[in-house]
C-alpha positions in Angstrom: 102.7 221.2 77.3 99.1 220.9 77.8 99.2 221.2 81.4 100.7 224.5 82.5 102.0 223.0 85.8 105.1 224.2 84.3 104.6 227.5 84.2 107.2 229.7 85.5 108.0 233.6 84.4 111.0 234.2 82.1 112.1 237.7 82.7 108.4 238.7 83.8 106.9 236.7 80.8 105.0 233.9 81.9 106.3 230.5 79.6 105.5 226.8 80.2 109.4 225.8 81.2 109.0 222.4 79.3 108.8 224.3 76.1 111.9 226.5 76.9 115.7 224.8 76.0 117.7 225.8 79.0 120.6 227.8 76.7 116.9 230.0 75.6 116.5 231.1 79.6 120.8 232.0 80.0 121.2 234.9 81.4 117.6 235.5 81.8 116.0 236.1 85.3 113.8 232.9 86.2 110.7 232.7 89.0 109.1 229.4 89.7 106.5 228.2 92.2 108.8 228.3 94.7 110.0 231.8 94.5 106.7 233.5 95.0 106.7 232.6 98.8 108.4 235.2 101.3 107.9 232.9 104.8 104.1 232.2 104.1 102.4 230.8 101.1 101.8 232.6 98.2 98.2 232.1 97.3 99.6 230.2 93.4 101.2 227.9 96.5 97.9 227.5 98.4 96.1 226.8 95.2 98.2 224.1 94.5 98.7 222.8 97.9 94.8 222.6 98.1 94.1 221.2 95.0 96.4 218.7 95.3 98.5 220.0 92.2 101.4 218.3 91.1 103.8 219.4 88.3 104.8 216.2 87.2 102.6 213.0 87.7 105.4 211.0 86.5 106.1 208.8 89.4 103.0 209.7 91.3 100.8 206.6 92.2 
């Protein structure tokens, strides 16, 4: 949890979503990565995209 890679916003609060049990974020509204985008890169997307980010370097060479 050292990261932050993980980060996504939990009812407009943003938590690192390894730390968070899946019965904690029922019924709550979720955002990731992914939803910030609306056709074009959102610039959280472009950040990553540029810097190469990953969010999990698990079976990354």
């Amino acid at each position: 949890s050292q990261c932050g890679s993980c980060t996504v916003h939990l009812d407009g609060m943003a938590v690192k979503s390894c730390t968070v049990l899946a019965v904690q974020a029922d019924g709550s509204q979720v955002t990731t990565i992914e939803g910030l985008g609306n056709g074009e890169l959102h610039p959280m997307q472009q950040a990553f995209w540029d810097n190469h980010g990953l969010q999990c370097g698990y079976c990354t060479p």
